[in-house]
N, C-alpha and C positions, 0 to 999 in steps of 0.2 A: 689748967684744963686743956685739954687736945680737941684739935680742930673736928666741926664736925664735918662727918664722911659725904662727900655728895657722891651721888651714881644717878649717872644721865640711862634711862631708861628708853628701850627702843622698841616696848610695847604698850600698847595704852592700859591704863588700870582694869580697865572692864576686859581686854585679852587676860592679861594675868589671872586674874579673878574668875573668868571661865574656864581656866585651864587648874587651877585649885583644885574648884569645884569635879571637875571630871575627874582627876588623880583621885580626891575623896571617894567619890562615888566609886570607881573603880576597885579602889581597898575595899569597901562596904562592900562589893559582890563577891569575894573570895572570901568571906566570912561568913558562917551560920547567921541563923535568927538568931537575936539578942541585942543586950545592953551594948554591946562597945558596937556592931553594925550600925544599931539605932544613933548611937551618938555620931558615926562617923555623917551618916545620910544627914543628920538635921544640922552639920557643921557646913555641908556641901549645900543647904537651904540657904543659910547665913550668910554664906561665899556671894551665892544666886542672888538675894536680894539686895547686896550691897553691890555688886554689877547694874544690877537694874537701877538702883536708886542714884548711881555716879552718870549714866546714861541717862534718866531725866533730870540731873541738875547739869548737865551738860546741853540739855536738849534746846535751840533756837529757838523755840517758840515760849519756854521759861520767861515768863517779864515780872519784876517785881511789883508789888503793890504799889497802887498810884493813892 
């Protein structure tokens, strides 16, 4: 088996993941109404909430159950 690949990243998850999300959205607005626009928009949702969700499990005030 081959080693696995490391890449040191020099933006945080939630920059990447906001920047997805806009490249998506961006394609979705040079397309009509319809099925592939709608799929591109609710993929840039996906993108969204998983930024937000990497952001409050990152958030200081997070404490585990006592």
């Amino acid at each position: 088996m081959g080693e696995r690949r490391r890449v040191k990243q020099t933006r945080s998850l939630e920059e990447r993941l906001a920047e997805e999300a806009a490249k998506l959205k961006a394609l979705a607005d040079q397309l009509p109404a319809g099925a592939e626009r709608e799929g591109l928009l609710k993929r840039a949702r996906i993108v969204e909430t998983g930024a937000h969700l990497s952001d409050w499990i990152r958030s200081p005030g997070l404490r585990p159950p006592e």
